[in-house]
N, C-alpha and C positions, 0 to 999 in steps of 0.2 A: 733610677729616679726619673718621674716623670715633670718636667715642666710644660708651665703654658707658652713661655717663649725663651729659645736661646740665643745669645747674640754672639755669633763667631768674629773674634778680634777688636782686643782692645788695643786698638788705635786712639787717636781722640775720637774720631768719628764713631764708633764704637763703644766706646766711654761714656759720651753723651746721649749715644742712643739708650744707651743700659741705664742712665741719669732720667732719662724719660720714660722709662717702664716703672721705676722706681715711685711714679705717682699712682700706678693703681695695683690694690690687690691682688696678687696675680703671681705665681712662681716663677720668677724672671731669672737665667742664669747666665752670665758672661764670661764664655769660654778663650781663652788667650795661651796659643803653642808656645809661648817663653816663660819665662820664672818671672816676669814682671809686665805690669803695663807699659805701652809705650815704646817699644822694641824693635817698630817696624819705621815708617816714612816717618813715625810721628817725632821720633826724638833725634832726626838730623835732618830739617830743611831748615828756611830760610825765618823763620817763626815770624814771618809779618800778616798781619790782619790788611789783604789787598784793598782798595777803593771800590775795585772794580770796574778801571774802563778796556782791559783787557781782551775779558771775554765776547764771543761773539755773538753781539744782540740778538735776543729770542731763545737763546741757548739755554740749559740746564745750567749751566754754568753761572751765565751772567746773572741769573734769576736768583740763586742759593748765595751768591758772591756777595749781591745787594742786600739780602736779607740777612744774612750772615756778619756781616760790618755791622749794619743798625744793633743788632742785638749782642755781638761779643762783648761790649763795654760793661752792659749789663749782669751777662753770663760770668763773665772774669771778677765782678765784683761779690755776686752771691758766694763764690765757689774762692774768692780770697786770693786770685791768681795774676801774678803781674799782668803791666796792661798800662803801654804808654803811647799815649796819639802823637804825633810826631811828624806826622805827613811823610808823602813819598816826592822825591822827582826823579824825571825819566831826562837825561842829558842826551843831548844832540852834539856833535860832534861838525855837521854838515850840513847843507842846504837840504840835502837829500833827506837828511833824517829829524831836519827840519819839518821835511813833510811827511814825516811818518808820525811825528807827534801832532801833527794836524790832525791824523786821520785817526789815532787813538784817543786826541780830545774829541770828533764827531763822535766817537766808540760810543765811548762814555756819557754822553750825554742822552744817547738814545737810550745807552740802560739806564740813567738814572742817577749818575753819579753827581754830587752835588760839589758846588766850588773847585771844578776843575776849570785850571789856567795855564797858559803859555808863558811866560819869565825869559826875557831876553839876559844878556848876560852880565850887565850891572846889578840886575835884582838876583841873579843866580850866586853873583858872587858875594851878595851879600848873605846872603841865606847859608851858603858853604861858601868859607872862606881859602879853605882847602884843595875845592874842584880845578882840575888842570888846566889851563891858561887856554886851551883850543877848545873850549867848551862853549856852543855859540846860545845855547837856550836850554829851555827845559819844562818837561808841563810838570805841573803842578799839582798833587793833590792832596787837597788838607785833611782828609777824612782816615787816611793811611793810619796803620799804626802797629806797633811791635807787641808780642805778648811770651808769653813762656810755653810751647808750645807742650813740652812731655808734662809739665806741672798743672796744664791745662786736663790733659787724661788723668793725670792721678786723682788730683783732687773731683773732675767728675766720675771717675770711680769709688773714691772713698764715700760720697755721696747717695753714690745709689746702695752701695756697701748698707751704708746704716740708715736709708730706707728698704733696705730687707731686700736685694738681688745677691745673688750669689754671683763669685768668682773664683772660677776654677783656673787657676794655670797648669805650664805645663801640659797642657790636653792640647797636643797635635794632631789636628783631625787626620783620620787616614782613612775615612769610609760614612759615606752619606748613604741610608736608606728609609725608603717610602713605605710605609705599610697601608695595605690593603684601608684601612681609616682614616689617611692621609697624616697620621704623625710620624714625624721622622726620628729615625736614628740614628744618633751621629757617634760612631765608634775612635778612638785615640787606640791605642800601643794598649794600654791598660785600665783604660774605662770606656763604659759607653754607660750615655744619655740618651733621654727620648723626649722631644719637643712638638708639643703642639704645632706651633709656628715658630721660623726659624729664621733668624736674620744673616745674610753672610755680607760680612763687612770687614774682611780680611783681607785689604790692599791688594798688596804686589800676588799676590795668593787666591784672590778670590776669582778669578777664571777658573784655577784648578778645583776650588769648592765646589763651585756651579758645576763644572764636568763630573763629580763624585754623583749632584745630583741630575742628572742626564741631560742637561743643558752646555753642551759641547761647543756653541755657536761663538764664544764669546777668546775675543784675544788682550791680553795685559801685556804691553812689552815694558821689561824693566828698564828704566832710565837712571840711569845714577852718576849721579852729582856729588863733587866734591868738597869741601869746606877748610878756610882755616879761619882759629878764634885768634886774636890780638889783645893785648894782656891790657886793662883796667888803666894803665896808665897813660894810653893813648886812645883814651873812652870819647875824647874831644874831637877829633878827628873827623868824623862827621855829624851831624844833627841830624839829620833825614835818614829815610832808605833813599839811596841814590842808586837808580835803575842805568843798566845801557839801554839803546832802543832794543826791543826784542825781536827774535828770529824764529823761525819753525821748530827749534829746539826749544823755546821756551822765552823767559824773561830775561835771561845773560847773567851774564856775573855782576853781580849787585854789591855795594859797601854800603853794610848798616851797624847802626849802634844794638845792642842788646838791652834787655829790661836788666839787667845787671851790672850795665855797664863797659862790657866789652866792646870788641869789635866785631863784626863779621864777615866776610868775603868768602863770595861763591856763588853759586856752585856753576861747575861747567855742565856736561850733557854730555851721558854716551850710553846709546843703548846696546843694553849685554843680555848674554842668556841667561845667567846666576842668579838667581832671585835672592841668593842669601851670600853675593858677592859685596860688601861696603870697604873694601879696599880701597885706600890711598897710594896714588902713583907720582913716580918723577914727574912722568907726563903729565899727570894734569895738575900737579902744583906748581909749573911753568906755565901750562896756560893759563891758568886763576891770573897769577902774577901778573903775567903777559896783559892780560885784559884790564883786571882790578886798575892797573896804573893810567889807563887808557882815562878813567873818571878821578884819582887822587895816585898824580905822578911820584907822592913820597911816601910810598907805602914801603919800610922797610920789613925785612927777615928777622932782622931782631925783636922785634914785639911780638911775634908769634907763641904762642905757647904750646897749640895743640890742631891737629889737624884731623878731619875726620868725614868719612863717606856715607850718605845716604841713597836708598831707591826711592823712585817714582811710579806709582801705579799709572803710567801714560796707555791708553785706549787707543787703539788704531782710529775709533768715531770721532777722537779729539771732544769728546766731551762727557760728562759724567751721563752712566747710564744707572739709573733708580726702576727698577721692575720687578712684576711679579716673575716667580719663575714659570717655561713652559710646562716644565714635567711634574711641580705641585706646586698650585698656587697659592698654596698654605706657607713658601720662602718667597723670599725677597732677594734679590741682588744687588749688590753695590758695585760696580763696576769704574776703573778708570779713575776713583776719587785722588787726581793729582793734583796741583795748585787750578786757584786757588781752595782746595780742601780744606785747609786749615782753617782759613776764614768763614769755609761756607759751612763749616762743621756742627755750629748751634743750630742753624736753618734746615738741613740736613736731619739734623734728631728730630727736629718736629715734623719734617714731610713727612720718616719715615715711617713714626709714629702714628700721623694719623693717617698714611697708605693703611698701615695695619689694623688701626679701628675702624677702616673703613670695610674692610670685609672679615674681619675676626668676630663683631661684635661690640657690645659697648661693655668694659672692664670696669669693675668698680673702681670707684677713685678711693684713693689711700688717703681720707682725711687727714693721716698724722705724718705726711709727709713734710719735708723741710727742706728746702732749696738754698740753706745756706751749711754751706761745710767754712766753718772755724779757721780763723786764720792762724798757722802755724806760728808757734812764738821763732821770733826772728832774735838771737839777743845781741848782733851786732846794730840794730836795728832800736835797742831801747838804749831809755836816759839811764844814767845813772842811780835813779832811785829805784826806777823800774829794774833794772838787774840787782838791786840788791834785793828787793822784795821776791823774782826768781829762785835767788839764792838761798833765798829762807827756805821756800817751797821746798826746793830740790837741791842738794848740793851741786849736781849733774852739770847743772848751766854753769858752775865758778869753772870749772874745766875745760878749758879751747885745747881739742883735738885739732882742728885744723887751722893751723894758724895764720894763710895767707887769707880765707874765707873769714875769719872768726869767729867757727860754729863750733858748739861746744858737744859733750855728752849728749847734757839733757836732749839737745836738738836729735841729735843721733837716735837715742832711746824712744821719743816722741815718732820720729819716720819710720822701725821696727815695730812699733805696738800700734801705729796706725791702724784704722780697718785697711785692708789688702796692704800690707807694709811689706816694710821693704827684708828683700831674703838677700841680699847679695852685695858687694862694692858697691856697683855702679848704681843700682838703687837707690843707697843710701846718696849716692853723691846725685841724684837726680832730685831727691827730695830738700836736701839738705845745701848742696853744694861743698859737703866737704870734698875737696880734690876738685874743685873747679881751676883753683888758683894756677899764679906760675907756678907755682913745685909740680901742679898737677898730679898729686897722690905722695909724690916722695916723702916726704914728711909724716904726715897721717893715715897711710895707707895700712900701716900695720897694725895700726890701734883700732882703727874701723874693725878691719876682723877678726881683733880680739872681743871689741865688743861685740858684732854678729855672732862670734861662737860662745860665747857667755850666753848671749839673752835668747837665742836658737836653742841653747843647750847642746851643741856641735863640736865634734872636734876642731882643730884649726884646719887643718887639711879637709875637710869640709869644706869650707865656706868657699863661694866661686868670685869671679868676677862679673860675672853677666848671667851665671846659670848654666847649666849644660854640663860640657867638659874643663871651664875654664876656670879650673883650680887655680890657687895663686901659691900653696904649699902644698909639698908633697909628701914629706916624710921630716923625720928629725936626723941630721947629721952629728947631734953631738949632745 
């Protein structure tokens, strides 16, 4: 198959590139090495939408980060995806780091960052009632805000879906070649493609792309950070993302609430060789702790529910690199895209977009394109009249499969027949949230793969949990 352009990894950034090819004409395909979107950095960091006084002024970074914020409120509304402002602060602990949020309010200000403030600790402790007792200040930014970060790729995947881009999974690249016309071919284990032009937007991974296509120059070291989630009951805990000051590793172990409610704590910083290492350790769930307490001294072990490791596409440049490639300039590279990524992610689609229309040519536009993907019926989330009218519809919603979440069948069935729907556990539980809860699967875990292997048409031992090797049955004992 030939297409006009392929987009290698769906990440969000990736997602929403493939969301913006979806406006014109044009055979657009988004190729992704796992059994689902979302698999890489996108579905374990910190899922905050930064302000932006971080980055450093003039930077790629600060540039995509500012434009990035203005437009996500927007982006997360077409596409139906949580999305709560919430502000950030950065707690000071010291005179010293007192003066380090001096120097990150100048930051900010040169980029642009609007309603940034210093809060001494009468206003800090009004805001968080919770923050530890040696907390001397803290700057302020109101523009901050939290969103769903793997729900954000789905749903801009589903999107480009049913404006006509294709998505392949499963297609692990293992061979990039130029032909003599300049389209490329990009070969997996068991298929190959040929692309006009070619986007590599494949994280922790996309140095190695670029080397497949002759462009050796470029270094990703993996950074990866740890996380733990705190159970819904303890949702109060803080109001804000509450920042430490940050360090050459990055922004520290931060305590934030989640669009769902939880908690969050994390991540620490350790760069490794493994690109496909998201291992949790003793070690670094003493030091999360260690730290986390350092901004809310009563963070116990017992509200924990689930604990869990992501990479960082961190850049030796320290800053996002967006270029054509040297050896065809018919690809693009993504390079480096580590926080704030997440945020710069809508801004990002559009650079890279018109990077590409600016020497591909002008692609017809898809008049019957549609920028709103449907919000998913939620039925923990409707009145009572409203889930009876469901229930008419579909028996499917009277059924709560997971009963800490309150998601029923229907829900279930609806994230399986979505466009790019869900093939596996963790899918389901990424669209749905069943097995979000405390049980965290124990309860509903088996009915999920009863239903996957019904509506796949699959055996049980079939169905995985993430894709790949990671069956969850293997045979029948009796």
């Amino acid at each position: 198959m030939v297409y006009d352009v392929a987009v290698i990894g769906a990440g969000v950034v990736g997602s929403l590139i493939a969301r913006e090819l979806g406006r014109y004409n044009i055979k657009a395909v988004l190729l992704e090495k796992c059994g689902d979107v979302a698999m890489g950095t996108t579905k374990a960091n910190s899922a905050i939408a930064h302000a932006g006084f971080d980055a450093k002024p003039g930077s790629l970074k600060a540039k995509m980060n500012l434009e990035g914020i203005k437009m996500m409120e927007y982006v997360c509304g077409e596409l139906s995806v949580p999305y709560k402002d919430i502000g950030s602060l950065v707690v000071a602990f010291n005179e010293e780091e007192m003066g380090t949020l001096t120097e990150l309010l100048e930051r900010g200000r040169k980029n642009g960052v609007p309603g940034l403030e210093i809060v001494g600790q009468d206003r800090l402790r009004e805001m968080e009632p919770n923050i530890n007792l040696n907390a001397v200040g803290a700057l302020y930014a109101p523009t901050a805000a939290i969103i769903g970060p793997y729900e954000l790729a789905i749903a801009a995947v589903e999107n480009a879906v049913t404006n006509g881009v294709e998505f392949i999974r499963n297609f692990e690249v293992k061979a990039v070649e130029t032909q003599e016309d300049g389209t490329t071919v990009i070969r997996s284990a068991d298929n190959v493609i040929q692309a006009k032009f070619v986007i590599n937007s494949a994280g922790v991974f996309a140095d190695d792309i670029a080397a497949m296509t002759g462009d050796g120059g470029y270094k990703i070291v993996s950074r990866k950070g740890e996380y733990f989630l705190l159970d819904q009951s303890v949702g109060g805990l803080v109001k804000h993302v509450v920042f430490q000051c940050p360090s050459k590793m990055g922004k520290g172990v931060l305590i934030s609430p989640t669009v769902h409610g939880n908690i969050l704590i994390g991540p620490n910083a350790v760069d490794i060789e493994d690109k496909e290492d998201c291992c949790t350790t003793a070690e670094g769930a003493v030091e999360i702790l260690e730290k986390a307490r350092r901004s809310i001294a009563n963070l116990s072990t017992r509200d924990m529910i689930t604990s869990f490791g992501g990479l960082r596409a961190h850049s030796v440049t320290e800053d996002f690199i967006i270029e054509r490639s040297e050896s065809n300039p018919n690809i693009i590279h993504l390079i480096g895209i580590e926080s704030p990524g997440l945020t710069a992610a809508p801004a990002i689609a559009v650079y890279v977009r018109d990077m590409l229309l600016s020497f591909a040519g002008k692609f017809e536009e898809n008049t019957a394109f549609d920028p709103i993907r449907p919000k998913p019926l939620r039925f923990h989330e409707l009145s009572d009249e409203e889930r009876r009218k469901a229930i008419e519809r579909n028996k499917a919603y009277g059924r709560v499969i997971c009963r800490c979440e309150g998601i029923t069948e229907g829900e279930i069935l609806d994230a399986i027949h979505a466009p790019a729907g869900a093939r596996d556990v963790d899918a389901v539980k990424r669209r749905t949230r069943a097995g979000m809860g405390r049980c965290q699967g124990g309860f509903c875990g088996s009915k999920v793969v009863e239903i996957l292997a019904r509506e796949l048409g699959v055996e049980l031992n079939e169905v995985t949990k993430f894709g790949g090797d990671s069956k969850i049955l293997f045979e029948k004992t009796k």
